[in-house]
DRENTOR-663048 format. One record per atom (N, C-alpha, C, O): x, y negated, z negated; residue in one letter; residue number from 1. Coordinates in nm, 3 decimals. Each point is the difference from the previous one (the first is absolute). Layout:
# DRENTOR-663048
X_Y_Z_A_NUM
...
***
This chain:
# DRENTOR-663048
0.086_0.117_0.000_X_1
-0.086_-0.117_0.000_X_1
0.091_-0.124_0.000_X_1
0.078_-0.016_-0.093_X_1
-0.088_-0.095_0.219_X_2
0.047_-0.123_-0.009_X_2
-0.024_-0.062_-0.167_X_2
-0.081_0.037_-0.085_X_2
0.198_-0.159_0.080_X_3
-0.053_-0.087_-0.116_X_3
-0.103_-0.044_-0.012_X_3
-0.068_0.012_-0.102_X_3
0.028_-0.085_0.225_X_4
-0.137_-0.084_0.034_X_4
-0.067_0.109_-0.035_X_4
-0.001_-0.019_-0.122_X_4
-0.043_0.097_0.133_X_5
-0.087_0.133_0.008_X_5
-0.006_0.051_-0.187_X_5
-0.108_-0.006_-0.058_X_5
0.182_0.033_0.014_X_6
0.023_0.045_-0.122_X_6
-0.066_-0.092_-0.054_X_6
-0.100_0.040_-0.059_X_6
0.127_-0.199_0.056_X_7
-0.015_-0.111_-0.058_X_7
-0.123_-0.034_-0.015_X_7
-0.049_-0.034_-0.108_X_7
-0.050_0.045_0.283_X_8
-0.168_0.069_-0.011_X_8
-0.067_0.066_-0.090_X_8
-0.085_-0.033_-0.083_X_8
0.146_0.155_0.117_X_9
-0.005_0.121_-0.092_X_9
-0.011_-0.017_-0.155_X_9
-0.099_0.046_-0.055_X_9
0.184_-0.102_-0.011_X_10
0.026_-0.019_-0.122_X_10
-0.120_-0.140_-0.035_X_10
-0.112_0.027_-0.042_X_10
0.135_-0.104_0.055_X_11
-0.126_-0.111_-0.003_X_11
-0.123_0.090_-0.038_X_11
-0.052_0.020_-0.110_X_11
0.024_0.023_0.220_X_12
-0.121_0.117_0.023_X_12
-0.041_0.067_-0.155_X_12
-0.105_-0.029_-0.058_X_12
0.196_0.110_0.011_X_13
0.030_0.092_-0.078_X_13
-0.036_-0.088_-0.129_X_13
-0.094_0.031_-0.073_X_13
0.175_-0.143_0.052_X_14
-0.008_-0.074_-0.157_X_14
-0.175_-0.071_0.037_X_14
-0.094_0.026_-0.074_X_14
0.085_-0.085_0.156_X_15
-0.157_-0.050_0.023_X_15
-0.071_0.128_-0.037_X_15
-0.079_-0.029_-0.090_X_15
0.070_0.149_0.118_X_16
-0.112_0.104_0.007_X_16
0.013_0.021_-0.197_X_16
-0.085_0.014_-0.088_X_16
0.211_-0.022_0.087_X_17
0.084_0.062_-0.184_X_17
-0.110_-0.126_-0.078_X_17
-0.089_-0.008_-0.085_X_17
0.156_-0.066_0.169_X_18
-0.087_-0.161_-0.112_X_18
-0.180_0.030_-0.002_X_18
-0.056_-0.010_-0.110_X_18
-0.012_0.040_0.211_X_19
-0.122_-0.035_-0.028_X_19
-0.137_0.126_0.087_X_19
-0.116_-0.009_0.040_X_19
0.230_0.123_-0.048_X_20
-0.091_0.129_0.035_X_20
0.056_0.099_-0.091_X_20
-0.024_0.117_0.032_X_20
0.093_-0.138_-0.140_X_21
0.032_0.144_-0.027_X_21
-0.079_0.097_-0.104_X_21
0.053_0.099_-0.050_X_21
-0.244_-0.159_0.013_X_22
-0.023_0.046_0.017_X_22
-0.135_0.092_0.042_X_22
-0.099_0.049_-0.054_X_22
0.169_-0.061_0.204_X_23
-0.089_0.033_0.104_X_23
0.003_0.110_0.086_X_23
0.102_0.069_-0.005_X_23
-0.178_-0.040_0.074_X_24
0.032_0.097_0.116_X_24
-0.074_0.003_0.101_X_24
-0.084_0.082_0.033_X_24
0.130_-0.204_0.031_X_25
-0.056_-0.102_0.151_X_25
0.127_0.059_0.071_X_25
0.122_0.011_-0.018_X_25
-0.274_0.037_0.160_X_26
0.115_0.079_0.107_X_26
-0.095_-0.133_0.117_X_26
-0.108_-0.058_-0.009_X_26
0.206_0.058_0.094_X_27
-0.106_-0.030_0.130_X_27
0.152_-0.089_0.112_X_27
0.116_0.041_-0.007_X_27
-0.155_-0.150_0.089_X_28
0.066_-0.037_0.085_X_28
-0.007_-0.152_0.031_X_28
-0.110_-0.017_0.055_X_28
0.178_-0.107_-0.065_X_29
-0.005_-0.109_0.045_X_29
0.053_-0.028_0.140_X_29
0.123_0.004_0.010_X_29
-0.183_-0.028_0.087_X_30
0.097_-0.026_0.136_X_30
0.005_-0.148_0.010_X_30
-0.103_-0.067_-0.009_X_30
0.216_0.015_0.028_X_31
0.004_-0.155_-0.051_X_31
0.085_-0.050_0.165_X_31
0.074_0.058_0.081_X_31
-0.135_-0.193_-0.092_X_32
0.014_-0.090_0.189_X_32
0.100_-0.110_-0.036_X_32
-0.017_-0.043_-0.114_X_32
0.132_-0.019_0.192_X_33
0.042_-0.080_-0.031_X_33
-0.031_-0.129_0.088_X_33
-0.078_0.031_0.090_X_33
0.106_-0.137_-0.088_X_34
0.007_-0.084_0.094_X_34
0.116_0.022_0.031_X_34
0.086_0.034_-0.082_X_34
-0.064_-0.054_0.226_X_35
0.129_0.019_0.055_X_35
0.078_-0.145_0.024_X_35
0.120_-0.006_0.024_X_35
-0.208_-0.109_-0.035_X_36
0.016_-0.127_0.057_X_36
0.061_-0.032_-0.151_X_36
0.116_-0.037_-0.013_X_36
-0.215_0.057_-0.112_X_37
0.039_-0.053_-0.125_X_37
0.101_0.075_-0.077_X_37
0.055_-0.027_-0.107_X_37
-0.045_0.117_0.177_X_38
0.118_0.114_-0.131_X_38
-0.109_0.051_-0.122_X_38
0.037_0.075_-0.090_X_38
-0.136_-0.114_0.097_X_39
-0.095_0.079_-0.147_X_39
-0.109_0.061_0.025_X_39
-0.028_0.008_0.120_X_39
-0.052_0.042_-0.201_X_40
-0.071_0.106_-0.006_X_40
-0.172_-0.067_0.092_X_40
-0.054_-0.104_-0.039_X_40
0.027_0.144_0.095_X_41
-0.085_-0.043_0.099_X_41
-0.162_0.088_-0.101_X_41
-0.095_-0.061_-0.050_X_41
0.115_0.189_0.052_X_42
-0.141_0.054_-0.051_X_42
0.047_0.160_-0.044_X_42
0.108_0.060_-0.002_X_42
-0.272_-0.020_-0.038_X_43
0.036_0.134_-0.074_X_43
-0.091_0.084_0.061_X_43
-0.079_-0.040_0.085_X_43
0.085_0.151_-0.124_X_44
-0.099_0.120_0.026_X_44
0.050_0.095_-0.093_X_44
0.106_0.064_0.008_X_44
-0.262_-0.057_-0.171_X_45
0.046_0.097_-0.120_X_45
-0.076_0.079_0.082_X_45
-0.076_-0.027_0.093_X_45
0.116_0.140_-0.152_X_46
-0.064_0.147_0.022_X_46
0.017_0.054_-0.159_X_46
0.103_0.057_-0.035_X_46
-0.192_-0.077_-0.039_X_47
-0.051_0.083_-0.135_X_47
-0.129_0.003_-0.042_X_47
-0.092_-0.080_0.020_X_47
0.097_0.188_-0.085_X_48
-0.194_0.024_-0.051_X_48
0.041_-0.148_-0.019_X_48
0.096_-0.070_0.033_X_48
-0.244_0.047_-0.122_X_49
-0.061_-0.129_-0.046_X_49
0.052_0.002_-0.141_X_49
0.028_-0.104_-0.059_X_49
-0.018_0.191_0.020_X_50
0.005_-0.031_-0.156_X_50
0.210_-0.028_-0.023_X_50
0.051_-0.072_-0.086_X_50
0.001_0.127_0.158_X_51
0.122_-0.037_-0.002_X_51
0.027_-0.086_0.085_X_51
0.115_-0.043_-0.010_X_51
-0.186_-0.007_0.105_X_52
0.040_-0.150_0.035_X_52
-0.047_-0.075_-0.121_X_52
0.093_-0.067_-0.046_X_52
-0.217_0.054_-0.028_X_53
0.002_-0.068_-0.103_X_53
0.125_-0.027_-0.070_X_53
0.054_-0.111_-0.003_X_53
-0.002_0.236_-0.062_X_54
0.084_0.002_-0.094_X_54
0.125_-0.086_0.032_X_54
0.074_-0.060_-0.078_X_54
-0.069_0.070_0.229_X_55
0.103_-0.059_0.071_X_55
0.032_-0.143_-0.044_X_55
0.105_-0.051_-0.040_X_55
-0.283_-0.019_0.067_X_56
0.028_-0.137_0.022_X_56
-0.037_-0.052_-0.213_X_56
0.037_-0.102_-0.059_X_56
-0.100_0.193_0.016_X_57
-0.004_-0.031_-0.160_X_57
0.109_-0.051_-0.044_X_57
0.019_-0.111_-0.050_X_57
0.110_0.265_0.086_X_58
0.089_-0.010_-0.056_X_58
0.146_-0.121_0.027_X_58
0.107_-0.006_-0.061_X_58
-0.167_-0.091_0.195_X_59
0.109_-0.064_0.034_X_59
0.077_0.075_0.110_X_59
0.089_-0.061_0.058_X_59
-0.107_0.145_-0.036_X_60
0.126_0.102_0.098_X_60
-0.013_-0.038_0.160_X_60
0.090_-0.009_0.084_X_60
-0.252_-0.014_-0.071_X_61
-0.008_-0.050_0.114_X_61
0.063_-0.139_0.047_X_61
0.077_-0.007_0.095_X_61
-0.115_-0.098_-0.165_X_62
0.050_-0.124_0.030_X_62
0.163_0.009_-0.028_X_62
0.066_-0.092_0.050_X_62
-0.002_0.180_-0.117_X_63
0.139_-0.017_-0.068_X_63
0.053_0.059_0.134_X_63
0.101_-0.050_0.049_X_63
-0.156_0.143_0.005_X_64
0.064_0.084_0.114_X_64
-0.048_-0.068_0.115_X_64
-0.003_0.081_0.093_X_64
-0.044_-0.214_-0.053_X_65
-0.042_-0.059_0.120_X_65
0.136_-0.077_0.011_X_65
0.066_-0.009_0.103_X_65
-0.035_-0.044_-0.223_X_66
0.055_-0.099_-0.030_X_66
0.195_0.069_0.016_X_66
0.090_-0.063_0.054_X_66
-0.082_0.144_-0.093_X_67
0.113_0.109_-0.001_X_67
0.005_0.008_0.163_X_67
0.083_-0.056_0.071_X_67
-0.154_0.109_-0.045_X_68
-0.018_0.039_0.172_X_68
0.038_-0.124_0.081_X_68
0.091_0.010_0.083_X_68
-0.154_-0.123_-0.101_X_69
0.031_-0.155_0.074_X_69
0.155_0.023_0.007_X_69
0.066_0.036_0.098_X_69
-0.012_-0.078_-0.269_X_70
0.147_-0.008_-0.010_X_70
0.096_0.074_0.102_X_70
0.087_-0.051_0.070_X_70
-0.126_0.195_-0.081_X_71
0.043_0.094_0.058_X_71
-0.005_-0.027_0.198_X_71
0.096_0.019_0.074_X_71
-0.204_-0.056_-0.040_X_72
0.044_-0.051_0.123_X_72
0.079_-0.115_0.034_X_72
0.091_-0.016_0.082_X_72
-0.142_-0.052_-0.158_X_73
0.080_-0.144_0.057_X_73
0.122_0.042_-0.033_X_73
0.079_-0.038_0.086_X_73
-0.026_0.098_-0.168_X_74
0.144_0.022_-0.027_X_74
0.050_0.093_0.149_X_74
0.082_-0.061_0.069_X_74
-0.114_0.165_-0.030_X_75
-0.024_0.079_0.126_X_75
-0.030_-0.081_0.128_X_75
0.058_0.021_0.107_X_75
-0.160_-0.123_-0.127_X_76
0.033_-0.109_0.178_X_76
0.081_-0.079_-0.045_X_76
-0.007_-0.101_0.071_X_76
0.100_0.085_-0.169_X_77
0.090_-0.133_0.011_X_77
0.159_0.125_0.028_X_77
0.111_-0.053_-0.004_X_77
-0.118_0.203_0.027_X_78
0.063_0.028_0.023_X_78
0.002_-0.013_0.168_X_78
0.114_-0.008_0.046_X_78
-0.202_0.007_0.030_X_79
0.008_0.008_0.127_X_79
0.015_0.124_0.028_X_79
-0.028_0.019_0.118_X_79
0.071_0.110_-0.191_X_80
0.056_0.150_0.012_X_80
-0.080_0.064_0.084_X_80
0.044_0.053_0.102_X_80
-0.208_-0.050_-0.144_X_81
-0.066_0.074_0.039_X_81
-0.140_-0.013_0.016_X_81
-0.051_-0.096_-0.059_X_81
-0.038_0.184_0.139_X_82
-0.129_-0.015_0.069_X_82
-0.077_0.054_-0.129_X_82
-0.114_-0.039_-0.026_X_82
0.158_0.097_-0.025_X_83
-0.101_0.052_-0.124_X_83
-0.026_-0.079_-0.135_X_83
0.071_0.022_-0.098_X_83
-0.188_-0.127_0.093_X_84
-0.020_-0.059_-0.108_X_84
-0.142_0.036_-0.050_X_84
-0.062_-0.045_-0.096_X_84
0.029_0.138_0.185_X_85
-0.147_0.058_-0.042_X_85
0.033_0.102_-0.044_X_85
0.111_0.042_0.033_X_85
-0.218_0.061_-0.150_X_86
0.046_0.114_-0.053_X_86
-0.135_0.056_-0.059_X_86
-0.111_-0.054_-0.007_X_86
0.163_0.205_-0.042_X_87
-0.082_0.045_-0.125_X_87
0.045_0.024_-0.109_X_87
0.107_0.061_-0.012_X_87
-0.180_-0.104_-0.095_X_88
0.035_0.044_-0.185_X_88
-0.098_0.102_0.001_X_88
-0.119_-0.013_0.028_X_88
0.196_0.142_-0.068_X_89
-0.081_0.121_-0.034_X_89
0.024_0.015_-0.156_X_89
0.110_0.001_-0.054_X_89
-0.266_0.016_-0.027_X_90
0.002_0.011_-0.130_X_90
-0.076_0.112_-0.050_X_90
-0.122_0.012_-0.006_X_90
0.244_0.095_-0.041_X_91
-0.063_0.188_-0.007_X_91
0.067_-0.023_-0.186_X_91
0.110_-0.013_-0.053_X_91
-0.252_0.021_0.009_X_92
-0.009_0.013_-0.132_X_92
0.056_-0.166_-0.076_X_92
0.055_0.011_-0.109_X_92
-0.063_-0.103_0.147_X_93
0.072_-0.111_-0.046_X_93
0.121_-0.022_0.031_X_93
0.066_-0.091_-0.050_X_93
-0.022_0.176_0.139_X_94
0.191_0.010_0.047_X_94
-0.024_-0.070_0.091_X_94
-0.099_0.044_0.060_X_94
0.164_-0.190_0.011_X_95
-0.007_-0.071_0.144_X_95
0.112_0.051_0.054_X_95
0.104_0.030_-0.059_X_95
-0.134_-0.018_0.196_X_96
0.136_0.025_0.145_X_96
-0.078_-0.085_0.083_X_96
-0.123_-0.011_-0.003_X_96
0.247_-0.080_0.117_X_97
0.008_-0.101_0.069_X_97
0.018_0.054_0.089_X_97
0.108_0.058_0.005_X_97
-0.190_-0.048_0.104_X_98
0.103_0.014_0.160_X_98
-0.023_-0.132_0.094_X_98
-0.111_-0.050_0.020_X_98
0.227_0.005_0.032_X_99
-0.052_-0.090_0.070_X_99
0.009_0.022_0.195_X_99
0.069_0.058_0.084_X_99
-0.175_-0.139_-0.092_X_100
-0.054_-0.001_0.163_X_100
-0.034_-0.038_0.117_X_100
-0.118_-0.033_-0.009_X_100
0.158_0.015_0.128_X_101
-0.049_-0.098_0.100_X_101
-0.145_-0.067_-0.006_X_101
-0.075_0.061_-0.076_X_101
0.026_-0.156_0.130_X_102
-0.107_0.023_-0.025_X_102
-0.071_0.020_0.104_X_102
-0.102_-0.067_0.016_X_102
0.135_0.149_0.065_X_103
-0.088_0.141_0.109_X_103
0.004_0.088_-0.133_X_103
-0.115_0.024_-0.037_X_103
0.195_0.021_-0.032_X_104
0.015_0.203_-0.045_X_104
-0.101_-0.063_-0.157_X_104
-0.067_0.075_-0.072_X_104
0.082_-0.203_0.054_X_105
-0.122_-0.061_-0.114_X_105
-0.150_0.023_0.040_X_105
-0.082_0.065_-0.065_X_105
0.063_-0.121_0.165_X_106
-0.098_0.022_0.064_X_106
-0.042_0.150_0.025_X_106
-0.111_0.028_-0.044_X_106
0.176_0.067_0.103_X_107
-0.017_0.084_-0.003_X_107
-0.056_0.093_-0.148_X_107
-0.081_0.092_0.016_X_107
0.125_-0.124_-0.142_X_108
0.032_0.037_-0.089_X_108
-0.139_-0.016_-0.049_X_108
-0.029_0.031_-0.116_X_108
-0.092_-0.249_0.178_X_109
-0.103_0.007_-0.056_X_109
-0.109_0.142_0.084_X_109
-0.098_0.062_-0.041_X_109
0.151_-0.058_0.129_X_110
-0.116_0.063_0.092_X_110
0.011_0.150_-0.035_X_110
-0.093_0.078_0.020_X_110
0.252_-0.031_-0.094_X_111
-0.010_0.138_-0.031_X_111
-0.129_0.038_-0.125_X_111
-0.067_0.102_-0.010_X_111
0.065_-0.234_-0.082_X_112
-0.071_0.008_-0.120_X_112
-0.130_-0.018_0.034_X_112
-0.077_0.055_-0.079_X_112
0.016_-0.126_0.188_X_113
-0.096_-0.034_0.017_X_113
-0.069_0.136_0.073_X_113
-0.123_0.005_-0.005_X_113
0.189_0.095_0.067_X_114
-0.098_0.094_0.036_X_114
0.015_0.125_-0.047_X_114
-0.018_0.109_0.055_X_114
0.054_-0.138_-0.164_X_115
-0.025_0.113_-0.115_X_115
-0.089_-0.007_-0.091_X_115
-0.011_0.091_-0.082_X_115
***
C-alpha cells in the first residue's frame, strides 16, 4: 500500500474507532468528485435505514464527507491521477477505500442499483 493510500486507510480506521465501535454497519458509500474543484461533488449511501441513521446520529457521516473532501483536494493538487472518485466499504464497522475513475464510480452506482 502507497503512503497516500495507507494514510486514507488509517484516517478511515480511527474515524470508524472514534464513532462506530459500537456497531455493526455493513453497506457501501460511492462518493463523486468535482474534477474542476478538487472536492467532493456528491454521494451515493447504500445502507438499510436504520444504519444510515446511526451513520448520520453518530457524526460519521458528516465527519467522513468532510475527511473525503480533504482527501481529494489533497489528490487533485497532486495532478498524479484520474482517480478522485471511489468506494468506502464498511463490513461490520471496519472502512476500506478504493479509489476510482469516475466511469468505474459510475459503474459501481449502477452495479448497486440493480441488485
Amino acid at each position: 500500500m502507497n503512503p497516500e493510500q495507507s494514510f486514507a486507510q488509517n484516517r478511515l480506521l480511527q474515524l470508524a474507532e472514534q464513532l462506530l465501535k459500537e456497531t455493526a454497519i455493513t453497506g457501501d458509500l460511492v462518493f463523486f468528485a468535482d474534477e474542476d474543484e478538487g472536492g467532493i461533488s456528491g454521494a451515493t449511501w447504500r445502507f438499510e435505514d436504520g444504519d444510515h441513521t446511526l451513520l448520520k446520529d453518530s457524526g460519521f457521516k458528516c465527519m467522513l464527507m468532510e475527511l473525503l473532501d480533504s482527501l481529494i483536494h489533497y489528490r487533485a493538487s497532486e495532478k498524479s491521477t484520474d482517480t478522485l472518485n471511489g468506494v468506502i466499504h464498511l463490513e461490520k464497522s471496519s472502512p476500506s477505500i478504493q479509489w476510482l475513475t469516475a466511469d468505474e464510480a459510475e459503474k459501481k452506482v449502477k452495479q448497486t442499483d440493480s441488485r
